[in-house]
Residue frames as a rotation matrix with the C-alpha (Angstrom) as fourth column:
UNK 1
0.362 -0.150 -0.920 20.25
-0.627 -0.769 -0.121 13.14
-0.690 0.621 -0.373 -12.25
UNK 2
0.884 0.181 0.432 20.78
0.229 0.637 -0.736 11.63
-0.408 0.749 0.522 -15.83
UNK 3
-0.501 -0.862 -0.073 24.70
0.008 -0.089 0.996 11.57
-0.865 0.498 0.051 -16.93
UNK 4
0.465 0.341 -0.817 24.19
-0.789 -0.258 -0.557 12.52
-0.400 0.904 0.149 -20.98
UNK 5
0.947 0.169 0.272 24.62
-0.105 0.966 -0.234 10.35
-0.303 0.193 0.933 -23.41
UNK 6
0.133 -0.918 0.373 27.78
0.989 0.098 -0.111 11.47
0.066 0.384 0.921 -24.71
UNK 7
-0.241 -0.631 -0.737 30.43
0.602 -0.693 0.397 14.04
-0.761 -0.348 0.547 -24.15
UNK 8
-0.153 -0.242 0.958 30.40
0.834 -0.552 -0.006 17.70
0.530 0.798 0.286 -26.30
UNK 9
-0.803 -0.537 -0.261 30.71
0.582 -0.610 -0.537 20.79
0.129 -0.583 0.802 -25.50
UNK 10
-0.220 0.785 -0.580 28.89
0.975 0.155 -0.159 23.04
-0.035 -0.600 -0.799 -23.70
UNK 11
-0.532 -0.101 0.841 27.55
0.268 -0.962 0.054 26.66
0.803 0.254 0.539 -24.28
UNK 12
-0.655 0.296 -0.695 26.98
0.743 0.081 -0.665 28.37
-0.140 -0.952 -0.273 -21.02
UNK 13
0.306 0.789 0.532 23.48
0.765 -0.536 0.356 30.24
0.566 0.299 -0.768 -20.58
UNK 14
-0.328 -0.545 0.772 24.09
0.317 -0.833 -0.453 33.37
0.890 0.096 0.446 -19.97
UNK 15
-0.974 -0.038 -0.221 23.75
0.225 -0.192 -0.955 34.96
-0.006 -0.981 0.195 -16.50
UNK 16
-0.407 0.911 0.072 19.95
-0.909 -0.411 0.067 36.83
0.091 -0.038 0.995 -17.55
UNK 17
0.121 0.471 -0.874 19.01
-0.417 0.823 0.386 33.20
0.901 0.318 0.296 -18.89
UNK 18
-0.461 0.275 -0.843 19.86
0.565 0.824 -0.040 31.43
0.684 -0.495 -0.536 -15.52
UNK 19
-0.898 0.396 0.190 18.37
-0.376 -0.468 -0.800 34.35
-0.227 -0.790 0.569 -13.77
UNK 20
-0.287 0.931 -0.226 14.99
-0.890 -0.172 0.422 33.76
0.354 0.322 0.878 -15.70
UNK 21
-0.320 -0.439 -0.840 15.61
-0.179 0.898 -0.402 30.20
0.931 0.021 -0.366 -15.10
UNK 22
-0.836 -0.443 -0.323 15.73
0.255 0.208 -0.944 30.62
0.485 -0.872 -0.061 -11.29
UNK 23
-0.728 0.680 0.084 12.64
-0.566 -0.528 -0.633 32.54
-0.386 -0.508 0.770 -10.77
UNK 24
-0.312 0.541 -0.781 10.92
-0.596 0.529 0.604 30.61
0.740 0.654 0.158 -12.94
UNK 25
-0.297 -0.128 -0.946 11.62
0.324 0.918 -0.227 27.54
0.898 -0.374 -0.232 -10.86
UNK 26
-0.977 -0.212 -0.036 11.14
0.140 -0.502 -0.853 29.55
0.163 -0.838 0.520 -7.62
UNK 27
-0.504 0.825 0.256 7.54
-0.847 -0.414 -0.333 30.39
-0.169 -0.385 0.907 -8.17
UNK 28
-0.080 0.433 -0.898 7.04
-0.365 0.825 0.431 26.81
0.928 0.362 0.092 -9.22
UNK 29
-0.689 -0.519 -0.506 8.52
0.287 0.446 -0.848 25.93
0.666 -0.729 -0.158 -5.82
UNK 30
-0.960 0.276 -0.047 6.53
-0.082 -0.439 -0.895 28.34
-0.267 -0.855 0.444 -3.98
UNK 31
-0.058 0.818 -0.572 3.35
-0.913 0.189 0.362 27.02
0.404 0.543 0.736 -5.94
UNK 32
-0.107 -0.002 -0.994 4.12
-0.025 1.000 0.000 23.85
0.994 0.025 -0.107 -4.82
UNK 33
-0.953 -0.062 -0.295 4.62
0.300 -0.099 -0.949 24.80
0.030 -0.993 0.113 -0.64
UNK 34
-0.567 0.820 0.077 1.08
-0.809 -0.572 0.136 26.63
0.155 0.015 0.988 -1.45
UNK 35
0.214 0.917 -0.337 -0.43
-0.704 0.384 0.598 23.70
0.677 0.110 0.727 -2.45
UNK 36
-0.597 -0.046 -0.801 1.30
0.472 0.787 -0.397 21.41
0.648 -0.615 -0.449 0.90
UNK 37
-0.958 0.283 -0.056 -0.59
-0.074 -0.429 -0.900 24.35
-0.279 -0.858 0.432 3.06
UNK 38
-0.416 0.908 0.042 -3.65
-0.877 -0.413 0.246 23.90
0.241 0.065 0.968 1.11
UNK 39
0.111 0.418 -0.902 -3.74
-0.093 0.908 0.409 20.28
0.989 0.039 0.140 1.74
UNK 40
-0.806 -0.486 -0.337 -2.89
0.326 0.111 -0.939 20.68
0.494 -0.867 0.069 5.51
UNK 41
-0.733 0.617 -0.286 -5.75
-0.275 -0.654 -0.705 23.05
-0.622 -0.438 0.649 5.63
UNK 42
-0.554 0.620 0.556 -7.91
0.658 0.735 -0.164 20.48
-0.510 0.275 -0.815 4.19
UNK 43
-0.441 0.321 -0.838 -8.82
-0.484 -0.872 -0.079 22.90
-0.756 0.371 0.539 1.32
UNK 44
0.507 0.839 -0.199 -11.16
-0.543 0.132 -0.829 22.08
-0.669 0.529 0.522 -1.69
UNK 45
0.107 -0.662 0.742 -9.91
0.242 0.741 0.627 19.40
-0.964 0.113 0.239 -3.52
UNK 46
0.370 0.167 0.914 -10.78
0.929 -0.079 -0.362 21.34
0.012 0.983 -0.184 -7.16
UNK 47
0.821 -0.568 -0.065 -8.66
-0.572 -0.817 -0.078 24.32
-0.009 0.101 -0.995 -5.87
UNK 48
0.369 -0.626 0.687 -6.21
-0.451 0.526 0.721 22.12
-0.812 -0.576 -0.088 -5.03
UNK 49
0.132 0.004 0.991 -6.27
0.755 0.647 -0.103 20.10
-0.642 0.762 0.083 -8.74
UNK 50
0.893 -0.033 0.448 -6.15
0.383 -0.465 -0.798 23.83
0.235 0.885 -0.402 -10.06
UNK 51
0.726 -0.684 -0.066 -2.99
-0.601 -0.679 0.422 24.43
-0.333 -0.267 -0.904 -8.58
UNK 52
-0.170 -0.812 0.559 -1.30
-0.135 0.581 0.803 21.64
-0.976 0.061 -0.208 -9.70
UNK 53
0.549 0.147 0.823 -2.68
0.831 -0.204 -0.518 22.14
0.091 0.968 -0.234 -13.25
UNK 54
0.987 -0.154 0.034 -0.67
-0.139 -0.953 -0.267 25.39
0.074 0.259 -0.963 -12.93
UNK 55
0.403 -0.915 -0.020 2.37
-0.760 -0.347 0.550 23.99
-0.510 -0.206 -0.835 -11.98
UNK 56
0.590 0.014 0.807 1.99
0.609 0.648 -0.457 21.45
-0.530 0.761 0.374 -14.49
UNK 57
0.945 0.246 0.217 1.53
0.328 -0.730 -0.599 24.51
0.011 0.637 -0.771 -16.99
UNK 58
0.673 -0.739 -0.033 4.73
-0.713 -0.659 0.238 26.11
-0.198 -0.137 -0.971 -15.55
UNK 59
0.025 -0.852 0.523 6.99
-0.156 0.513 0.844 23.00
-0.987 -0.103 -0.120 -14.99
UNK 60
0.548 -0.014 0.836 5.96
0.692 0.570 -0.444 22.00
-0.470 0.822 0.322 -19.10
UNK 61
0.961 -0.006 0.277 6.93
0.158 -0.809 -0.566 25.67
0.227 0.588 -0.777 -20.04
UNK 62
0.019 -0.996 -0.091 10.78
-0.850 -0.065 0.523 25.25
-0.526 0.068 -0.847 -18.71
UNK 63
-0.171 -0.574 0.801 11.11
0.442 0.682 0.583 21.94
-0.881 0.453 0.137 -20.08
UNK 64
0.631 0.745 0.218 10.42
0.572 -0.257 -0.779 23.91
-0.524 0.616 -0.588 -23.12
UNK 65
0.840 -0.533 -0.100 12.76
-0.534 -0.780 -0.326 26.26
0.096 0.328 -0.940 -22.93
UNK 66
0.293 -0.722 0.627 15.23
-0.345 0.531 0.774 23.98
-0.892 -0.443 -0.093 -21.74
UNK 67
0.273 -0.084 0.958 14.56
0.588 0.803 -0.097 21.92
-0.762 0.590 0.269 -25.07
UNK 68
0.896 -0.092 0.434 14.46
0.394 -0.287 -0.873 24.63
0.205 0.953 -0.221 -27.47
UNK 69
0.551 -0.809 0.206 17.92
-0.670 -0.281 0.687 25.90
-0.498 -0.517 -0.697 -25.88
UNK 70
0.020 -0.316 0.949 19.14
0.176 0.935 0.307 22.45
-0.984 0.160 0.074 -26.31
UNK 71
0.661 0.405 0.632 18.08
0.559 0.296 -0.774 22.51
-0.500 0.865 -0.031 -29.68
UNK 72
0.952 -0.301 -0.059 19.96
-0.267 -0.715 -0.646 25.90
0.152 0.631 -0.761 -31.05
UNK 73
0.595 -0.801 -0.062 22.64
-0.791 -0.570 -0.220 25.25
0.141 0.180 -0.973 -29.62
UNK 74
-0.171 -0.544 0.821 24.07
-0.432 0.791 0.434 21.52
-0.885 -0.281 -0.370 -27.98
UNK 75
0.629 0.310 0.713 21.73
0.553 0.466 -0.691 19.78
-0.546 0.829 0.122 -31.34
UNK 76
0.877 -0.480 -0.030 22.83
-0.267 -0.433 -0.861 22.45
0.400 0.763 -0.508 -34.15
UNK 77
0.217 -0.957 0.194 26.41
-0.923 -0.136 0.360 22.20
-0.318 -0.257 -0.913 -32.68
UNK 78
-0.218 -0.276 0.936 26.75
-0.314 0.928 0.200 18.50
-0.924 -0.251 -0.289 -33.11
UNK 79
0.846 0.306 0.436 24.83
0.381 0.225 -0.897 18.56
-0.373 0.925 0.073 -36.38
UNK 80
0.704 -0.696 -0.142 27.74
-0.652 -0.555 -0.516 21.13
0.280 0.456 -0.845 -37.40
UNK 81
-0.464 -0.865 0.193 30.90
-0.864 0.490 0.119 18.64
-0.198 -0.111 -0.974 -35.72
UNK 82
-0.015 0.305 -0.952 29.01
-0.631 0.736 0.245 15.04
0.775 0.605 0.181 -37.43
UNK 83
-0.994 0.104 -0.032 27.51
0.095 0.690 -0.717 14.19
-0.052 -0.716 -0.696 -34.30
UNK 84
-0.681 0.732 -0.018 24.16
-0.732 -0.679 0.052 15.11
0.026 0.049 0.998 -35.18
UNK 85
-0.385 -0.149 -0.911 22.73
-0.077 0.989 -0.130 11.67
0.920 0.020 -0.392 -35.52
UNK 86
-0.433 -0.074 -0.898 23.64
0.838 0.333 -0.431 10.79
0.331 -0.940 -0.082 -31.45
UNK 87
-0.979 0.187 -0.081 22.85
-0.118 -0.845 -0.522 14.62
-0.166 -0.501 0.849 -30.67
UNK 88
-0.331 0.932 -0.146 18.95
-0.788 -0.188 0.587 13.77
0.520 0.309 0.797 -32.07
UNK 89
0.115 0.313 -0.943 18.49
0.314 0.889 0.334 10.20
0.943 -0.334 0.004 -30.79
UNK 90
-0.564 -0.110 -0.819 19.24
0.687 0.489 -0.538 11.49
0.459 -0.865 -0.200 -27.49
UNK 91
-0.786 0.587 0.194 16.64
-0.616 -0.768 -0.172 14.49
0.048 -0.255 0.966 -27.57
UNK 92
-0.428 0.685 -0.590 14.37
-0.752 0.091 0.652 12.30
0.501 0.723 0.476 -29.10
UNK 93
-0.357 -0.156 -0.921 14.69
0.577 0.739 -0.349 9.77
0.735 -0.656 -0.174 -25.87
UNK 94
-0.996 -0.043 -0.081 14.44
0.086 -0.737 -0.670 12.80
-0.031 -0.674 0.738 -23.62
UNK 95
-0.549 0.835 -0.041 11.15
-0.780 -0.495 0.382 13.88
0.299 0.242 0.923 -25.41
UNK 96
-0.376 0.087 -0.922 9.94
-0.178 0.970 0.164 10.38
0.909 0.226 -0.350 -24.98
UNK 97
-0.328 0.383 -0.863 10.11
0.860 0.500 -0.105 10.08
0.392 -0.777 -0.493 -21.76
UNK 98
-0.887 0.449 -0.108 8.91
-0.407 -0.871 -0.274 13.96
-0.217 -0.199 0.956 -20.89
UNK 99
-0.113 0.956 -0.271 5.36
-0.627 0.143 0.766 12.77
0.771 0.256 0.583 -23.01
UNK 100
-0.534 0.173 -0.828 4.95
0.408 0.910 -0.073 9.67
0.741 -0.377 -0.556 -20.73
């Protein structure tokens, strides 16, 4: 896990938001156990490439939300207390290495 770059406060997501959150991640999870039983069971290797194109699909669509979260509120905060600067350069690192 990545320690941020610097200290600021924090707006907690709200209880719906880490519910969505959780399931989210949950059927990624259970996408992923799918695709250790299809490879045990020596399944087609182009069903196999479309499941993990799906959990691509899914894993790109939290870092998404994650970011645009980030954005309203940890970014815009910091832009608002004249940290805005450090509060971009260290999305903008993040995003960086997400594209790679």
């Amino acid at each position: 896990m990545m320690d941020s770059l610097h200290e600021h406060a924090v707006t907690p997501r709200t209880d719906a938001e880490k519910k969505a959150m959780t399931n989210r991640l949950k059927r990624i999870e259970g996408q992923v156990r799918g695709i250790q039983k299809m490879i045990d069971e020596d399944r087609y290797c182009v069903d196999i490439l479309v499941q993990i194109s799906a959990i691509n699909s899914a894993l790109k669509r939290v870092g998404f939300e994650v970011t645009e979260r980030h954005v309203k509120h940890c970014v815009s905060d910091a832009v608002k207390s004249g940290e805005g600067e450090e509060a971009i350069d260290e999305l903008m690192d993040v995003l960086n290495q997400m594209t790679k």
